[in-house]
MARVEXMI-967972 format. One line per 2 residues: number of its first residue (from 1); their letters; for each residue x, y, z of C-alpha. Coordinates in nm, 3 decimals. Each point is the difference from the previous one (the first is absolute). Layout:
# MARVEXMI-967972
NUM> a> X/Y/Z ~ ...
***
This chain:
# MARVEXMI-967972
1> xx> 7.072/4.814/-6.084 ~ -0.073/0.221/0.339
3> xx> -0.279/0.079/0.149 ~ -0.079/0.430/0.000
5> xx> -0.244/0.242/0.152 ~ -0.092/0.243/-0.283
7> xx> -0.288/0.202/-0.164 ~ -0.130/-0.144/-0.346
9> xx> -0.221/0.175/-0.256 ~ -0.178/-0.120/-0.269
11> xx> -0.153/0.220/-0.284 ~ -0.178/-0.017/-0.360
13> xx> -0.171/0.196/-0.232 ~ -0.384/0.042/-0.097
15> xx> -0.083/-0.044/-0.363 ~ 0.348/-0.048/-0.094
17> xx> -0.162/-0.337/-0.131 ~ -0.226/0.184/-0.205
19> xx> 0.303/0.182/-0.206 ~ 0.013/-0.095/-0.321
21> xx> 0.332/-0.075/-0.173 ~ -0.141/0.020/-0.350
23> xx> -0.095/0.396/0.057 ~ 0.361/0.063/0.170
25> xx> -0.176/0.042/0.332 ~ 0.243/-0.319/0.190
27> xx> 0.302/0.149/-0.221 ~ -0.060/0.346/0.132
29> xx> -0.053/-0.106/0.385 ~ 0.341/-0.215/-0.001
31> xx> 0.199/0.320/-0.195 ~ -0.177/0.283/0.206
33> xx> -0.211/-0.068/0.331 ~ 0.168/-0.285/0.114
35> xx> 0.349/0.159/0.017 ~ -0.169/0.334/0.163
37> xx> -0.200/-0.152/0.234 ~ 0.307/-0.247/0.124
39> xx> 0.251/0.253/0.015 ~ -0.100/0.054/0.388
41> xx> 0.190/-0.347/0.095 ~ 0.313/0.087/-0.149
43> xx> 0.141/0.197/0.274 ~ -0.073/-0.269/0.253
45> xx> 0.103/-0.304/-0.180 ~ 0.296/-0.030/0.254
47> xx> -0.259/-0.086/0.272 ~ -0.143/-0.270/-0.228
49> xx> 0.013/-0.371/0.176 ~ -0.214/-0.133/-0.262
51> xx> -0.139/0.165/-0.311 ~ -0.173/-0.118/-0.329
53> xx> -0.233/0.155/-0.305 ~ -0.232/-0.222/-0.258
55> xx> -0.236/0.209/-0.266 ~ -0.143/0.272/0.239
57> xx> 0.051/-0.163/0.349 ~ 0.270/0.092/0.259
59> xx> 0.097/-0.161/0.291 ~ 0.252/0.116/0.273
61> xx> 0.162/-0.113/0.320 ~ 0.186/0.242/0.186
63> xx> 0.057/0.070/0.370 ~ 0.052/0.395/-0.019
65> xx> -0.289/0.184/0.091 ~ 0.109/0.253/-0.241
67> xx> -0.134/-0.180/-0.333 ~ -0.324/0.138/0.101
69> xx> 0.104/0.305/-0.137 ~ 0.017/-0.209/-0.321
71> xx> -0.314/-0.140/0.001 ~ -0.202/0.306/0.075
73> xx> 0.195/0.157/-0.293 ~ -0.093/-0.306/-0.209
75> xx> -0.391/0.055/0.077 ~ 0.022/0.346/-0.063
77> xx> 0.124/-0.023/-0.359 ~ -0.306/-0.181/-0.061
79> xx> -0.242/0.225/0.176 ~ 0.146/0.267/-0.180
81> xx> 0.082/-0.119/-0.412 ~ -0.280/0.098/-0.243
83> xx> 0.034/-0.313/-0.191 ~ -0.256/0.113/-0.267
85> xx> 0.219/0.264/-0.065 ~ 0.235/-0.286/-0.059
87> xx> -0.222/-0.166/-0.185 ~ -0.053/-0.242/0.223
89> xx> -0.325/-0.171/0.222 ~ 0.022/0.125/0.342
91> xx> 0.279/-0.186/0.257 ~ -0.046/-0.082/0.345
93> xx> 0.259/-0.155/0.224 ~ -0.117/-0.234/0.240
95> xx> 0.284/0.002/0.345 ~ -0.004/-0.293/0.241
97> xx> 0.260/0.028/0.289 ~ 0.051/-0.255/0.306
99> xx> 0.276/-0.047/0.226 ~ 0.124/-0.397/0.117
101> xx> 0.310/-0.211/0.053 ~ 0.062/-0.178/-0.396
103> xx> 0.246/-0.237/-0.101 ~ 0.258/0.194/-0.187
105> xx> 0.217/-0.201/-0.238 ~ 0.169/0.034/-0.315
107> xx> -0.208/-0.047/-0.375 ~ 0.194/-0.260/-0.202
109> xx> -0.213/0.129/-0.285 ~ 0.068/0.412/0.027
111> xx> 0.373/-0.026/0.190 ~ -0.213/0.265/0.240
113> xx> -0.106/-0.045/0.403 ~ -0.343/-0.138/0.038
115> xx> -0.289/-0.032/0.252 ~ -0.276/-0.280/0.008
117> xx> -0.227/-0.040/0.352 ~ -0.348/-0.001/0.116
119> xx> 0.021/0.399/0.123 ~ 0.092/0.032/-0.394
121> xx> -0.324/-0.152/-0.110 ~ -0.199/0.208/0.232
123> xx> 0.145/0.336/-0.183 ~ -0.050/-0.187/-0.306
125> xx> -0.358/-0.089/0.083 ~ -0.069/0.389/0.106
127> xx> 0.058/0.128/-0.351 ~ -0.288/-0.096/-0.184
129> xx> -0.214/0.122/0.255 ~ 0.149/0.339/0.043
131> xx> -0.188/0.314/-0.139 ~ 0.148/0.151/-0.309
133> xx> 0.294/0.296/0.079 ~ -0.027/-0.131/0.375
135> xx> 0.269/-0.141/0.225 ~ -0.125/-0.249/0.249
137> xx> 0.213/-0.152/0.251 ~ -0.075/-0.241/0.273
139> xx> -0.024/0.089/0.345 ~ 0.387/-0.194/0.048
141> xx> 0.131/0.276/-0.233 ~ -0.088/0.253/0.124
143> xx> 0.044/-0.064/0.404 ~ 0.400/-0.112/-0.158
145> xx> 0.028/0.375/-0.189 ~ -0.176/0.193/0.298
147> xx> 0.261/-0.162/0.216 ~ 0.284/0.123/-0.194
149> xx> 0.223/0.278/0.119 ~ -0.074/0.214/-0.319
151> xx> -0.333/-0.055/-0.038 ~ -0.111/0.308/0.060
153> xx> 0.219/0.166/-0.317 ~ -0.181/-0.248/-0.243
155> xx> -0.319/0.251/0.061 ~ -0.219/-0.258/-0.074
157> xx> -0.352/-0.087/0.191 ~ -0.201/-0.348/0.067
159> xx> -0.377/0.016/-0.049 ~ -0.128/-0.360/0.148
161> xx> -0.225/-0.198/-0.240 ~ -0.044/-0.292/0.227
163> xx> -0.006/-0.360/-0.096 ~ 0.101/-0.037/-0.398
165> xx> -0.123/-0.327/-0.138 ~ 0.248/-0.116/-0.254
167> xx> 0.035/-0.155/-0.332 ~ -0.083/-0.341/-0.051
169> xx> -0.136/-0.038/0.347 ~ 0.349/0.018/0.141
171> xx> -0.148/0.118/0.318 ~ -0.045/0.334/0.165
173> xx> 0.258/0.312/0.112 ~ -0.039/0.265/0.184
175> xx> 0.072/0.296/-0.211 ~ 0.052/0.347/-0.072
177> xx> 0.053/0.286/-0.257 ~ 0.342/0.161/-0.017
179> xx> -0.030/0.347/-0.113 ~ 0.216/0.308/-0.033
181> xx> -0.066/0.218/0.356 ~ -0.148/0.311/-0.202
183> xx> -0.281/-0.262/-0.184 ~ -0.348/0.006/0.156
185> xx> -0.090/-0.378/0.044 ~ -0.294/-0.127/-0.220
187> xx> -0.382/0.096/0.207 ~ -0.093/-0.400/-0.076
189> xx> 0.279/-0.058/0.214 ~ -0.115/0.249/0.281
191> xx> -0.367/-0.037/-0.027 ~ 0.032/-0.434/-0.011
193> xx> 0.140/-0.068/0.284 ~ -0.194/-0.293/0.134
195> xx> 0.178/-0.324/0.084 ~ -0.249/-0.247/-0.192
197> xx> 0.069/-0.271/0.245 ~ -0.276/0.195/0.177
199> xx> -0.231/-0.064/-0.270 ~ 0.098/-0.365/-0.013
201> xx> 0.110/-0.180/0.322 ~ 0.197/-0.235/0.061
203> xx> 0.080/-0.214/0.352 ~ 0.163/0.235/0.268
205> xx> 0.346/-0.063/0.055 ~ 0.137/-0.174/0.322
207> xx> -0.076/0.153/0.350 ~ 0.322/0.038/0.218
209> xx> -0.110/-0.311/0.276 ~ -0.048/-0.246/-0.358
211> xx> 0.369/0.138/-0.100 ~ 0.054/-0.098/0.381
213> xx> -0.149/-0.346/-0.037 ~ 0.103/-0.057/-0.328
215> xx> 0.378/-0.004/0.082 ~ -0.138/-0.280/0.335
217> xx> -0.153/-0.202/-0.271 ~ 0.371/0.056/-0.232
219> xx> 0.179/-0.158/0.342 ~ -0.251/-0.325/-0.007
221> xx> 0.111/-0.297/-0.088 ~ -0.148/-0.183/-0.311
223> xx> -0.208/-0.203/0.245 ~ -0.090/0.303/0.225
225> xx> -0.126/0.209/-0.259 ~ -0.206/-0.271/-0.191
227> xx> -0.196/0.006/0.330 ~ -0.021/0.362/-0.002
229> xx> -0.119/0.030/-0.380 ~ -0.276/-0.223/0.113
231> xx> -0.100/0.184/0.257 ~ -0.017/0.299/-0.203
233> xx> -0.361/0.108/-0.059 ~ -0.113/0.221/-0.248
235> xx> -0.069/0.295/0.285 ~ 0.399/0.067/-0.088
237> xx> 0.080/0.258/-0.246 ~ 0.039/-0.119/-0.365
239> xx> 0.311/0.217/-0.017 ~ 0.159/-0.276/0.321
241> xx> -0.114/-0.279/-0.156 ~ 0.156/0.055/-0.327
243> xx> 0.319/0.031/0.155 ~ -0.073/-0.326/0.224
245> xx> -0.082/-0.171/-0.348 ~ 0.368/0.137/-0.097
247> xx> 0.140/-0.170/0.362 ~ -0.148/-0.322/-0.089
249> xx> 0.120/-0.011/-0.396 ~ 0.351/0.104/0.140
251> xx> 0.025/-0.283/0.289 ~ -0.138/-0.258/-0.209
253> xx> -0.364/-0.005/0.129 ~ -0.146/-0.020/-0.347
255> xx> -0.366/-0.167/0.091 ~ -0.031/0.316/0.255
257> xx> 0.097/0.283/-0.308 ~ -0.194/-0.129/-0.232
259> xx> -0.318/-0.038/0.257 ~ 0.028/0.333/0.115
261> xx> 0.057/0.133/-0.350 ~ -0.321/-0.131/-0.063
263> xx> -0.184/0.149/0.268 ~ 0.173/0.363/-0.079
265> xx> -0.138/-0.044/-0.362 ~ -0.365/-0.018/0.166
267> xx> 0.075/0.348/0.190 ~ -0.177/0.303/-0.059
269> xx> -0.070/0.333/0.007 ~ -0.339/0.229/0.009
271> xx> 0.071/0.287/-0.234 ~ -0.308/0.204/0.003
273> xx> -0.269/-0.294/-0.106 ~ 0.245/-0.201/-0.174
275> xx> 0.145/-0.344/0.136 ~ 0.347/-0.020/-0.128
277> xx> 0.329/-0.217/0.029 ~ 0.295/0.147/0.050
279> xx> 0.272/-0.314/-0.010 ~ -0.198/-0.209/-0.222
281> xx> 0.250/0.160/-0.269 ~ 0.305/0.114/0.204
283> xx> 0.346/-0.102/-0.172 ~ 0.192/-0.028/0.349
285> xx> -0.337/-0.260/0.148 ~ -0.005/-0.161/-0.348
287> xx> 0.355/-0.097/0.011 ~ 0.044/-0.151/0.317
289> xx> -0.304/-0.212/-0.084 ~ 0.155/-0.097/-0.295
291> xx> 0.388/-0.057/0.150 ~ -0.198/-0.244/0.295
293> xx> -0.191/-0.182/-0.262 ~ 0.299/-0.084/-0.185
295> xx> 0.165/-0.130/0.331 ~ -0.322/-0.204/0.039
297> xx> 0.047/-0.150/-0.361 ~ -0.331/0.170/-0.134
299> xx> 0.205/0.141/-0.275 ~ -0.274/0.030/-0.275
301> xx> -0.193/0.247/0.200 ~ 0.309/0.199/0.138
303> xx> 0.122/0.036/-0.398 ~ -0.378/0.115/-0.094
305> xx> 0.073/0.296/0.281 ~ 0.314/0.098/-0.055
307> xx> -0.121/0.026/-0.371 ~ -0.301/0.191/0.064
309> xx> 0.249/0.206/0.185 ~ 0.198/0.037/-0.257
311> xx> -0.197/0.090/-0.282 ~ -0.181/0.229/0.258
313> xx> 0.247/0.223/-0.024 ~ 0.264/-0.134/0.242
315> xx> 0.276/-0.029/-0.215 ~ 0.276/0.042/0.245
317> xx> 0.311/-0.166/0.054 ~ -0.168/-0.210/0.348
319> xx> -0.334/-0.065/-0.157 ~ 0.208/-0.128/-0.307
321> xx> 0.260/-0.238/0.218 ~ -0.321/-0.139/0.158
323> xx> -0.175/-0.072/-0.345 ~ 0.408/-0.160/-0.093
325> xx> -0.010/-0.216/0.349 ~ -0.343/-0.111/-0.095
327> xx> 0.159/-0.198/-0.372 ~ 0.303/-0.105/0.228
329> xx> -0.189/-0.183/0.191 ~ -0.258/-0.185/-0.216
331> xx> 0.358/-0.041/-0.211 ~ 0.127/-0.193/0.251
333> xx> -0.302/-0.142/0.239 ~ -0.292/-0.205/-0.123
335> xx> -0.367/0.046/0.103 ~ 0.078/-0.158/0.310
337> xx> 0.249/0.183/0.065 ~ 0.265/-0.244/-0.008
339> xx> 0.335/0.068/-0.180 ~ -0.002/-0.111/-0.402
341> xx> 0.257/-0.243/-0.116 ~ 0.157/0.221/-0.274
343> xx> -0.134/0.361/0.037 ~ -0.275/0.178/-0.282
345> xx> 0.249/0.183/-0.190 ~ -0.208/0.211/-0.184
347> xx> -0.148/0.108/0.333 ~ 0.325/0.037/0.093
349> xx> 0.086/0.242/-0.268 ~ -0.270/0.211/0.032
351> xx> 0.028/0.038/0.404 ~ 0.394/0.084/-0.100
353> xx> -0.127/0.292/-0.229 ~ -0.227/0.150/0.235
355> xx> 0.242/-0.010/0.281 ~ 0.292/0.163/-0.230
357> xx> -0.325/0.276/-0.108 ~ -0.068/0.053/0.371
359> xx> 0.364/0.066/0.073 ~ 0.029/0.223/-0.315
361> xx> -0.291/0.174/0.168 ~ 0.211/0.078/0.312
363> xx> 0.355/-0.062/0.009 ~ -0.029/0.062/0.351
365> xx> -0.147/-0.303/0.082 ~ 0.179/-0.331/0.023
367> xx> -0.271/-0.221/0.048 ~ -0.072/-0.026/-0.325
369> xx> 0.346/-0.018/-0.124 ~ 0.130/-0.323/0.186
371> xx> -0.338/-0.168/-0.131 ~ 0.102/0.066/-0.300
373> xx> 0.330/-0.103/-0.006 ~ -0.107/-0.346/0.165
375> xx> -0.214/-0.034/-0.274 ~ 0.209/0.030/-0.295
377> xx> 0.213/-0.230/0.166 ~ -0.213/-0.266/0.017
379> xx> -0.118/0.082/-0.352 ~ 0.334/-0.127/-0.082
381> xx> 0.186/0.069/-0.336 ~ 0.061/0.345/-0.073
383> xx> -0.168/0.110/0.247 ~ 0.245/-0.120/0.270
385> xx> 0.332/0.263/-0.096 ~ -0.342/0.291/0.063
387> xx> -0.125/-0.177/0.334 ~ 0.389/-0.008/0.128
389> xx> 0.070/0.369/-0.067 ~ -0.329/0.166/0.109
391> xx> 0.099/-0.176/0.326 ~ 0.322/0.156/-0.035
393> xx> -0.185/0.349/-0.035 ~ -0.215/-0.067/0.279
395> xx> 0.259/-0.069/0.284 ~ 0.276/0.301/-0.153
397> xx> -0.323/0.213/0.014 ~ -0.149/-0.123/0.313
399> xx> 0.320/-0.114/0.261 ~ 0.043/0.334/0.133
401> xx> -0.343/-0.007/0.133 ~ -0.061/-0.309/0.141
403> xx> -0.004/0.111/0.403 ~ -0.269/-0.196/0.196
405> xx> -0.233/-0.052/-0.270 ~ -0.051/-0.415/-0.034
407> xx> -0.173/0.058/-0.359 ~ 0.294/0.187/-0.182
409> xx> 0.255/-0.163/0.211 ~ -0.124/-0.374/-0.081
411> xx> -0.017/0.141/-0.366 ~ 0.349/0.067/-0.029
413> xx> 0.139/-0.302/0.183 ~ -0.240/-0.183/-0.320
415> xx> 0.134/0.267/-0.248 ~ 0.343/-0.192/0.070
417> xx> -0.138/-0.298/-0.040 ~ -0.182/0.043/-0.315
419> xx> 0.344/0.178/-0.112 ~ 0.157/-0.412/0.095
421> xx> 0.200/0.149/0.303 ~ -0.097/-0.252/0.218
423> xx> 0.250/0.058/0.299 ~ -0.078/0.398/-0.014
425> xx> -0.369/-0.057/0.001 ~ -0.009/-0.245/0.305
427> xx> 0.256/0.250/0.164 ~ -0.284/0.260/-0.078
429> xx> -0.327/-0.154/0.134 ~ 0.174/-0.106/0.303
431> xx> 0.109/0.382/0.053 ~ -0.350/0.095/-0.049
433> xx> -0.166/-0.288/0.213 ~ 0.261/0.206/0.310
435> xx> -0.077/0.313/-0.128 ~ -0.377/0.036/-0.081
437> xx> -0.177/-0.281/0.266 ~ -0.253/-0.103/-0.261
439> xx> -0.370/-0.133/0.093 ~ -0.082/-0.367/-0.090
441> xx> -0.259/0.098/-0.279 ~ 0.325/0.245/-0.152
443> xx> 0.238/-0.299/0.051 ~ -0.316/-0.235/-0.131
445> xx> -0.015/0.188/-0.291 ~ 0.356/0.019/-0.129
447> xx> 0.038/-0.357/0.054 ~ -0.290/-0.085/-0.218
449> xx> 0.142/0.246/-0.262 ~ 0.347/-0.164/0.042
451> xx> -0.168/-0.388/-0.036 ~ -0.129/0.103/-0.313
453> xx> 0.304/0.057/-0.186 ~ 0.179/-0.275/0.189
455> xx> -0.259/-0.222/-0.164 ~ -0.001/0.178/-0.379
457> xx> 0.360/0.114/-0.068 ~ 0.162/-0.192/-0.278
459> xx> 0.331/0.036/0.132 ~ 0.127/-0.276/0.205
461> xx> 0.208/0.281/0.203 ~ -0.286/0.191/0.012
463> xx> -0.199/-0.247/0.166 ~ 0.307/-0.076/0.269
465> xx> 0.065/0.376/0.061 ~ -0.394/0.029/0.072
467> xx> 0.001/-0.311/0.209 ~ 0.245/0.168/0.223
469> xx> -0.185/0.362/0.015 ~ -0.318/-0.186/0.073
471> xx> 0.175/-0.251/0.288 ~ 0.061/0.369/0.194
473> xx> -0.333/0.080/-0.033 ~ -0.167/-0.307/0.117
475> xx> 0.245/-0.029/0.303 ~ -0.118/0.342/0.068
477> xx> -0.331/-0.032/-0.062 ~ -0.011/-0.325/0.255
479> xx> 0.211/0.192/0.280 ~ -0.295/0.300/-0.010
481> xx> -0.325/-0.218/0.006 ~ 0.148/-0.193/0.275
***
């Protein structure tokens, strides 16, 4: 598996659902259009790094410009086909195109390079909501083609849509149509041009003195800035005092995040003669709430958010690992928070799943992965052999990477243990504690997460290797609150 930079495009057909096989209409699409209308990708299957057909959808990754040419071609056949002279309802391909870094591996199920990532979901997500016998692209495709030496021979032009709200409330791209340089674009598209963020407002963004102070408040200690959070008034911009909510989650100042989560969820704004609330409903407000509750042991009401969330239409792979931490936890805490004797292991199971969803969601992200693989080892049974070699995964996917990050660089040195390489993992974490200078809340939280298995493993080595890992921790952790 290696990480690439490539372009991806997604595509289907309208009313191919409506064909009907018993009429010959699905017979006669397969024998006739579908080979005709394909035929464009043959000359550049060379430049192919991932590539993949299922009834009338196509998806691509390739990092040559040049398969534009291909997909214009592809678009045209469509625009141009009488399909009642073929006896046939009338086709429309829908073209969704994106450009990202994906996780390119090989298919154990098609022999064939694959690609799986978030930036693939995004394309994916842009297809349903692209007009019929239209390419749209997002704005990351189409700065990566412009920049291209031969982009000018493509003779192909950009008319900007602006934001593109995606399928299943995946969130928002900016986005364009691609169109051949001799096509005029569509008037709706000249004549609408009207960012509707004027129509509906939302809090200004930072001022360059807050982006000033907010990197003095990122310098305070935990101590320092609890005094400063109180201090804060709500005279300060909503827009600072999100990101001070942020400061306090991060450093461990839950009391503070929650409190001034609160507060922003009062804020308003005068839009005309209505009264509105801007962050009573933001995702990013809504999940630091939720993440400090947790830490506070309110976990019924940080589940009921991150569910709301959820079924809000925040299904990504973060809101997802929040919902997962939310089952770990009540798994393996009681109402007071203290540790169980012998864990909930249905809870357990289900915060396993949703983890090993979330990281299906976005392979980039190992967060989700190590959770996982803790869990299934403390599930036990067949789900230990799993838990060992997605830790495996992680660390040959992840080492190369590591640098000064504390959170990918303590996940490794636990990759090893989880994998029962006890020596290499305390070689690891003592690398990282030289490498990375970790906070006390970072080196806080790792140990907790460390305790935890100490305390559930079944293994009797297990146990030992952990009791080692956490001893470096805790002599740490003593040495910087000193």
């Amino acid at each position: 598996m290696k990480l690439v930079n490539a372009y991806v495009m997604f595509s289907d057909v309208k009313h191919f659902s409506k064909l009907s096989e018993g009429k010959g209409e699905l017979q006669k699409f397969f024998a006739e259009v579908w080979p005709a209308a394909t035929q464009p990708f043959a000359a550049y299957q060379q430049h192919f790094l991932a590539y993949n057909t299922w009834g009338d959808a196509v998806f691509l990754v390739f990092e040559s410009p040049e398969v534009v040419n291909a997909i214009v071609a592809f678009r045209d056949y469509f625009r141009t086909t009488d399909f009642a002279a073929l006896g046939l309802p009338p086709l429309a391909a829908r073209i969704a195109c994106h450009f990202g870094s994906f996780q390119q591996f090989d298919d154990p199920v098609t022999g064939r390079s694959n690609a799986g990532g978030t930036h693939i979901n995004t394309a994916a997500r842009m297809e349903p909501v692209t007009r019929p016998n239209e390419i749209f692209v997002s704005d990351a495709f189409r700065r990566q083609l412009l920049a291209t030496p031969t982009a000018d021979t493509l003779g192909v032009a950009f008319d900007r849509l602006g934001e593109l709200d995606l399928a299943k409330a995946f969130g928002a791209v900016e986005a364009y149509r691609l169109r051949r340089n001799e096509e005029k674009p569509h008037i709706i598209d000249r004549l609408v041009r009207q960012d509707l963020i004027e129509q509906l407002p939302d809090i200004p963004d930072l001022t360059k003195p807050e982006e000033r102070e907010l990197k003095r408040y990122d310098r305070m200690t935990p101590k320092e800035l609890k005094a400063a959070a109180r201090k804060l008034k709500k005279g300060a911009s909503a827009a600072f005092r999100l990101k001070v909510a942020k400061l306090c989650k991060d450093k461990g100042l839950y009391e503070e995040a929650v409190r001034l989560a609160e507060d922003l969820e009062t804020s308003t704004l005068k839009m005309e003669r209505l009264k509105i609330y801007p962050l009573r409903r933001r995702p990013d407000l809504l999940k630091i709430k939720a993440d400090a509750l947790t830490r506070l042991g309110q976990y019924q009401e940080a589940a009921e958010i991150m569910y709301d969330l959820w079924k809000g239409g925040q299904q990504d792979s973060d809101t997802l690992s929040m919902l997962a931490a939310q089952y770990k936890r009540r798994a393996l805490h009681d109402n007071a928070g203290t540790p169980r004797k012998t864990p909930d292991a249905e809870l357990l199971a289900c915060a396993r799943d949703l983890y090993l969803e979330a990281f299906r969601r976005n392979l980039e992200d190992y967060y989700p992965a190590i959770n996982a693989a803790y869990l299934c080892v403390l599930l036990g049974a067949s789900d230990v052999a799993k838990g060992r070699t997605l830790a495996g995964h992680i660390f040959d996917l992840w080492e190369k990477q590591a640098g000064k990050d504390w959170w990918l660089a303590s996940t490794l040195a636990e990759a090893l243990l989880l994998e029962q390489k006890y020596d290499d993992a305390c070689r690891c974490l003592e690398q990282a504690l030289g490498r990375c200078k970790p906070t006390s809340f970072q080196l806080e939280a790792t140990r907790a997460q460390v305790a935890l298995y100490q305390r559930y493993a079944a293994d009797e080595d297990d146990r030992a290797g952990a009791a080692r890992f956490h001893q470096i921790l805790v002599e740490r952790l003593a040495k910087a609150t000193a």
